[in-house]
C-alpha positions in Angstrom: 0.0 0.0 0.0 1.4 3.8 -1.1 3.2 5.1 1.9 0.5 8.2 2.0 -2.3 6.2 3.0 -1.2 3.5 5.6 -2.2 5.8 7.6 -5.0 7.8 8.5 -6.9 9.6 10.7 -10.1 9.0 12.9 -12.4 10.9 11.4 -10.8 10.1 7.6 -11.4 6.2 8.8 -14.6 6.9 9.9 -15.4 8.2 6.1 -13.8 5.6 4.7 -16.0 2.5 6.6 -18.9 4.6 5.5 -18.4 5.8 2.2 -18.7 9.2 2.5 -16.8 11.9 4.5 -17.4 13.6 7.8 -18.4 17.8 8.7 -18.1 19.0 5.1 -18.7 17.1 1.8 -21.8 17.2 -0.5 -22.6 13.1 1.1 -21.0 14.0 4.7 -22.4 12.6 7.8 -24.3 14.9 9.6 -23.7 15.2 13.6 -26.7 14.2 15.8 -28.6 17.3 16.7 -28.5 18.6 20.1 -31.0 17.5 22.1 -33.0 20.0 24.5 -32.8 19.6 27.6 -33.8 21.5 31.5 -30.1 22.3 32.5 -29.3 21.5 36.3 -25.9 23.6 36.2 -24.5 26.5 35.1 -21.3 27.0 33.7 -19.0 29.3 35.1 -15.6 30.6 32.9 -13.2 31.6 35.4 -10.7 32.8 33.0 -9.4 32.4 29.8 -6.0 33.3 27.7 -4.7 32.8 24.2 -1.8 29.8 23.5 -0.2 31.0 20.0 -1.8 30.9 16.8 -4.0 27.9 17.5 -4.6 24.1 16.4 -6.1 24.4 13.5 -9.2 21.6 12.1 -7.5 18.5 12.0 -7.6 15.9 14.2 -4.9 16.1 17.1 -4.2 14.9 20.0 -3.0 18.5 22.1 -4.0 18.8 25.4 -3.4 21.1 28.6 -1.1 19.5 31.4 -0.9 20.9 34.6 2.2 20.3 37.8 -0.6 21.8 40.3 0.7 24.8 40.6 0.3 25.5 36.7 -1.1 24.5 33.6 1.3 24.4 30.4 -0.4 24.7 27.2 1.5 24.8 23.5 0.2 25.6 19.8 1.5 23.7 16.6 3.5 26.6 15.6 6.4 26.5 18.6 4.6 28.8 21.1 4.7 27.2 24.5 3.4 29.0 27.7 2.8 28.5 31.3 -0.5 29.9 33.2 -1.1 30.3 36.5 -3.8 27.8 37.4 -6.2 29.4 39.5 -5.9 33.4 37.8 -5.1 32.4 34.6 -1.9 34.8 34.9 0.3 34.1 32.0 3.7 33.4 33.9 6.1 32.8 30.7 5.5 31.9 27.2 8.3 30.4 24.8 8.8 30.8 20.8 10.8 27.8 20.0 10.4 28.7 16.3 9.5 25.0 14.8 6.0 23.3 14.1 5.2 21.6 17.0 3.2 17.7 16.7 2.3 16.8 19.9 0.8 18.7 23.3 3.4 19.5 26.3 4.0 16.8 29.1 5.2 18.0 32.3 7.2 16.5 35.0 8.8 17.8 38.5 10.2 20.7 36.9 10.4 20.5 33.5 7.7 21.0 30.4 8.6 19.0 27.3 7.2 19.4 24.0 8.3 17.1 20.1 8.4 18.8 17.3 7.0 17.5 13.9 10.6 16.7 12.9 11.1 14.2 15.6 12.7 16.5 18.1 12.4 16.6 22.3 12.6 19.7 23.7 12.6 20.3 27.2 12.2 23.6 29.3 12.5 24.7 32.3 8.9 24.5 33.9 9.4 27.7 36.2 10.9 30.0 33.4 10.4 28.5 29.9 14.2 28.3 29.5 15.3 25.9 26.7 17.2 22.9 28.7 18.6 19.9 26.0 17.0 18.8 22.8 16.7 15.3 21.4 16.3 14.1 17.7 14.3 11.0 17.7 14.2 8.5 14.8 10.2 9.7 14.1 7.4 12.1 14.4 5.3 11.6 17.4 1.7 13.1 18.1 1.1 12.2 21.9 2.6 14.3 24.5 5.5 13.3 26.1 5.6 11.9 29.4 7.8 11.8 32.5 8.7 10.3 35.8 11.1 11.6 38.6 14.9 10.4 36.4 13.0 9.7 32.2 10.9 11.5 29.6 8.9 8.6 27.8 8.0 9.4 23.9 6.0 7.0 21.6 6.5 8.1 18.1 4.7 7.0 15.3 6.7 4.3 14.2 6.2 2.2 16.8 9.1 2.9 18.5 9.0 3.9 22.7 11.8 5.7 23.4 13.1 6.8 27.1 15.2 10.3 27.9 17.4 11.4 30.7 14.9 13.7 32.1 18.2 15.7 33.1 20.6 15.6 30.1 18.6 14.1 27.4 20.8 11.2 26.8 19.1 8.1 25.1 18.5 5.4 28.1 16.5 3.4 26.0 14.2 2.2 22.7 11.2 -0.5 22.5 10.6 -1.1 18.7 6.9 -2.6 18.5 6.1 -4.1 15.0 3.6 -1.5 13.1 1.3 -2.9 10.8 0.6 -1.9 7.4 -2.5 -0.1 8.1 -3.2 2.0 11.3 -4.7 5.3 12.8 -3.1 9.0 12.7 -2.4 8.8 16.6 -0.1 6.9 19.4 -1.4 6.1 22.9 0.6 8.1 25.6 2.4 5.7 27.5 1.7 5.6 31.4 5.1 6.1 33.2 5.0 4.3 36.4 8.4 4.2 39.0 9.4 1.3 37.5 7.4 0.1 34.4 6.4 2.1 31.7 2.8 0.8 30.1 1.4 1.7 26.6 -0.4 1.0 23.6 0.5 -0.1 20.4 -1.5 0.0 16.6 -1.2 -4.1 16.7 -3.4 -4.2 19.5 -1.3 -5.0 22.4 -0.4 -3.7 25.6 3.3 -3.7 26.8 5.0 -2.7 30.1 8.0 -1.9 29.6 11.2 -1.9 32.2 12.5 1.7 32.8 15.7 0.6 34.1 16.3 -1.1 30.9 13.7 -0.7 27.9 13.1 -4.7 27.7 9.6 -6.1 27.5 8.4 -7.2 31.1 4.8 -8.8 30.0 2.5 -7.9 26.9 -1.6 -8.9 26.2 -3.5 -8.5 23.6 -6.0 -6.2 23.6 -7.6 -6.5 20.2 -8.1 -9.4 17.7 -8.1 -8.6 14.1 -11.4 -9.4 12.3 -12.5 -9.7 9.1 -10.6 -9.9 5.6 -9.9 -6.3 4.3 -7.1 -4.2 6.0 -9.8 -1.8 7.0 -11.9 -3.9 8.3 -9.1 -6.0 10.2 -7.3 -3.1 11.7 -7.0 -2.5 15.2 -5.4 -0.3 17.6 -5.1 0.9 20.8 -4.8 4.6 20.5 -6.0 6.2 24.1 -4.2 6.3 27.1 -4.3 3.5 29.1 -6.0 4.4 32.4 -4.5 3.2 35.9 -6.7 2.7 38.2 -7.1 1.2 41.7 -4.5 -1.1 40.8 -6.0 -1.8 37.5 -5.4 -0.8 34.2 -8.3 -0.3 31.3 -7.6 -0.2 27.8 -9.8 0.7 25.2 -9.1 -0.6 21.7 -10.6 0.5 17.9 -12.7 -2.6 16.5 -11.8 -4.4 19.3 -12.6 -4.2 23.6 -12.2 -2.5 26.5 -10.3 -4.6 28.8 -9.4 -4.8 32.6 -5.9 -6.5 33.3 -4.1 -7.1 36.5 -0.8 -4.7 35.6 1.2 -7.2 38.0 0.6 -10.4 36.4 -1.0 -8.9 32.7 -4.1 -10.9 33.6 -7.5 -9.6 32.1 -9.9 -9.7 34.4 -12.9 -8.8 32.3 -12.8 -7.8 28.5 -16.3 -5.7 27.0 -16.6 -6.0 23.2 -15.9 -1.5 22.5 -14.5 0.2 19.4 -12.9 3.0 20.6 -10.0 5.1 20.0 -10.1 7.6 22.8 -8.4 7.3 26.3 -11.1 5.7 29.3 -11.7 7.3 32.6 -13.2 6.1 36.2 -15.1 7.3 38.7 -18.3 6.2 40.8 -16.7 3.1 40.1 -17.3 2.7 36.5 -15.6 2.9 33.5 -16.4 5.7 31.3 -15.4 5.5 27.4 -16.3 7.9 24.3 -16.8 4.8 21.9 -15.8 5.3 17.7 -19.1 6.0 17.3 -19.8 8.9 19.6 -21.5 6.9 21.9 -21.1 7.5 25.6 -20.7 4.2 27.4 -20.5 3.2 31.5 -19.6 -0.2 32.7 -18.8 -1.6 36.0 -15.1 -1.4 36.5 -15.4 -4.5 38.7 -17.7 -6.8 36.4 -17.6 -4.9 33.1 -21.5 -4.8 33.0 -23.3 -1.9 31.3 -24.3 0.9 34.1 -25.9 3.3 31.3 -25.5 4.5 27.4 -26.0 7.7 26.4 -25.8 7.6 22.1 -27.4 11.3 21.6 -23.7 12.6 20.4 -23.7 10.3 17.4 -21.0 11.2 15.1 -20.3 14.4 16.8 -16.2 13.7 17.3 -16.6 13.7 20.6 -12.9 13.6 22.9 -12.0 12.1 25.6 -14.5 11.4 29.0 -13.6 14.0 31.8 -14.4 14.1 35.3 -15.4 16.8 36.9 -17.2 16.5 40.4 -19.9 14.2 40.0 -20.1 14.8 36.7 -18.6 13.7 33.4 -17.3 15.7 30.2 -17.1 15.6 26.1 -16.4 18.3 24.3 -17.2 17.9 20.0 -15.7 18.9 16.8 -18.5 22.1 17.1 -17.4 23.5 20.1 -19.6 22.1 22.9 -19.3 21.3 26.3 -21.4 18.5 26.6 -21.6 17.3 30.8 -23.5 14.5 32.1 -24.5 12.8 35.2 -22.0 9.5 36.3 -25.0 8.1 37.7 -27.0 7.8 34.4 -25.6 9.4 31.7 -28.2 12.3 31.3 -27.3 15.8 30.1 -27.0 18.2 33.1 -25.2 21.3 31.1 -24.2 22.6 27.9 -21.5 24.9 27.1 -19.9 26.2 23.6 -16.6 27.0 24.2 -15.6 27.8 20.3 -17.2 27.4 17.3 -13.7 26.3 16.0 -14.3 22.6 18.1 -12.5 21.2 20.7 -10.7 17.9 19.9 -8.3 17.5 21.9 -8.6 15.8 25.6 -9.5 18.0 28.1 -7.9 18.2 31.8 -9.8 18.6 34.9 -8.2 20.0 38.5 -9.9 20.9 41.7 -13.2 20.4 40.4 -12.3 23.0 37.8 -12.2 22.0 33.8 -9.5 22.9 31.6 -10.0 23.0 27.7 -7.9 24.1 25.4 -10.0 24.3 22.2 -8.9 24.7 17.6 -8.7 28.4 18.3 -6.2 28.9 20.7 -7.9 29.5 23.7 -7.1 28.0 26.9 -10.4 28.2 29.2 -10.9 27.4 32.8 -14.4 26.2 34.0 -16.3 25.6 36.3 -20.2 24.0 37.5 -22.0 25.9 39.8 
């Protein structure tokens, strides 16, 4: 297959499986339409300030991070800045003068951002100050991510790689076999103390040692089905959540699986196509399925707690907590918030018309979103 189209995007996937294309062509899928509903919350903006020139309309995966004291935010044009998280105070901003592929990842004092070329950057997380760079062997479009001693990147082809968080020396490379067709994304890898854990576009799940870079256990999280590469493609593109000494892994065409990160057992495994990052709270599961469904299930038995399926095909994110409630922006620009208990709409909020695709971050009880436009925007339910 030409080299162009081995890979591709969600939402071009989504147009391919259907046969037409999504938000914008003579035959496109039209989003659901938003449903009315009496809202039992208010949003609240507490503040908001501009990051760069913006993200632009394609599908990304940029997000806000935050240390707890601030919250780190980056365009794709080299403007990275820092944000004092409760005023929204803009404490430093950076022009490192490249295109930038990924969002920031921020460790004990450091904010580290990969350029499209392939290159870590790291800066000084008080000050913005440039510290080391890195060329890597490959693009990479998840933020980086870091422990107390290594900065963790997987790039896109299919290599893991580990940093001194200090110097920037190599420590370390996993090289996963990528197949021949695959989503435009990477999971972020979860960096433990010891054992880094991430997800790969063959469908499996790897910890990997951080002392060394060698493969401790892997599982497979997806099967491939069917006889078409499209059709047979799977990949685990979201973050894999830990949780209560679990981790959950959602999969596209393939499940949402629990497994036992000590002995890489799965405990339960739910049939889910998804290719967005699970979260947990009220002791479910919470995933933002391929289809723009919203689904719960039990994070102890995997059985289905509620479905809420009124955002069809509206490119939702990632699920966010917030309180006792859960979050999904879309591709339009809405906040959409619903009840953990039963998946009903309890606010609405348009942030920008521009969409919001990347994850959001939530902290305190107060959401973070950092939406196509440029803005970074703290809210908050009252």
């Amino acid at each position: 297959m030409n080299k162009l189209f081995r890979v591709l995007t969600a939402g071009m996937l989504a147009a391919s499986l259907t046969g037409c294309s999504l938000w914008g062509a003579n035959d496109e899928i039209e989003p659901s339409e938003l449903v009315d509903f009496e809202p039992e919350r208010q949003v609240q903006v507490l503040w908001s300030a501009r990051v760069g020139s913006g993200l632009g309309d394609k599908y990304h995966q940029f997000a806000p991070a935050s240390d707890g004291v601030r919250i780190y935010a980056n365009d794709t044009e080299g403007t990275v800045a820092a944000f004092d998280l409760n005023t929204g105070r803009r404490i430093w901003e950076t022009e490192l003068d490249t295109v930038i592929g990924a969002g920031v990842g921020v460790g004990l004092s450091q904010a580290v951002v990969v350029a499209e070329s392939g290159e870590v950057i790291a800066l000084n997380s008080s000050d913005g100050r440039e510290l080391w760079r890195r060329q890597l062997s490959s693009e990479a479009v998840a933020a980086p991510q870091l422990n107390r001693d290594l900065v963790v990147v997987q790039l896109v082809n299919g290599k893991v790689t580990a940093l001194d968080a200090a110097s920037g020396q190599h420590r370390w490379t996993y090289d996963s076999q990528v197949p021949s067709l695959s989503l435009r994304g990477t999971a972020a890898p979860v960096v433990a103390a010891d054992v880094t854990f991430t997800g790969f576009a063959n469908g499996k799940l790897v910890a990997i040692a951080n002392s060394n870079g060698k493969m401790v256990w892997e599982q497979r999280v997806a099967e491939p089905q069917g006889r078409s590469e499209l059709e047979r493609m799977v990949d685990v593109d979201g973050r894999p959540l830990l949780a209560s000494n679990m981790l959950y892994v959602s999969s596209y065409q393939g499940r949402l699986v629990a497994i036992n990160p000590f002995n890489a057992q799965i405990q339960w495994a739910r049939e889910s196509s998804s290719y967005r990052s699970p979260v947990a709270g009220f002791g479910n599961v919470y995933v933002a399925e391929a289809n723009d469904h919203v689904q719960a299930f039990d994070a102890g038995s995997s059985a289905s707690v509620w479905s809420q399926p009124q955002l069809e095909h509206r490119g939702i994110t990632s699920p966010a907590l917030l309180g006792n409630y859960l979050v999904v922006g879309d591709r339009e620009g809405y906040l959409h918030f619903l009840s953990q208990i039963d998946g009903h709409f309890v606010a609405r909020y348009r942030a920008d018309s521009e969409g919001v695709v990347g994850d959001m971050l939530s902290v305190n009880d107060v959401l973070y979103v950092l939406d196509n436009d440029g803005r970074l925007l703290a809210l908050r339910l009252n």
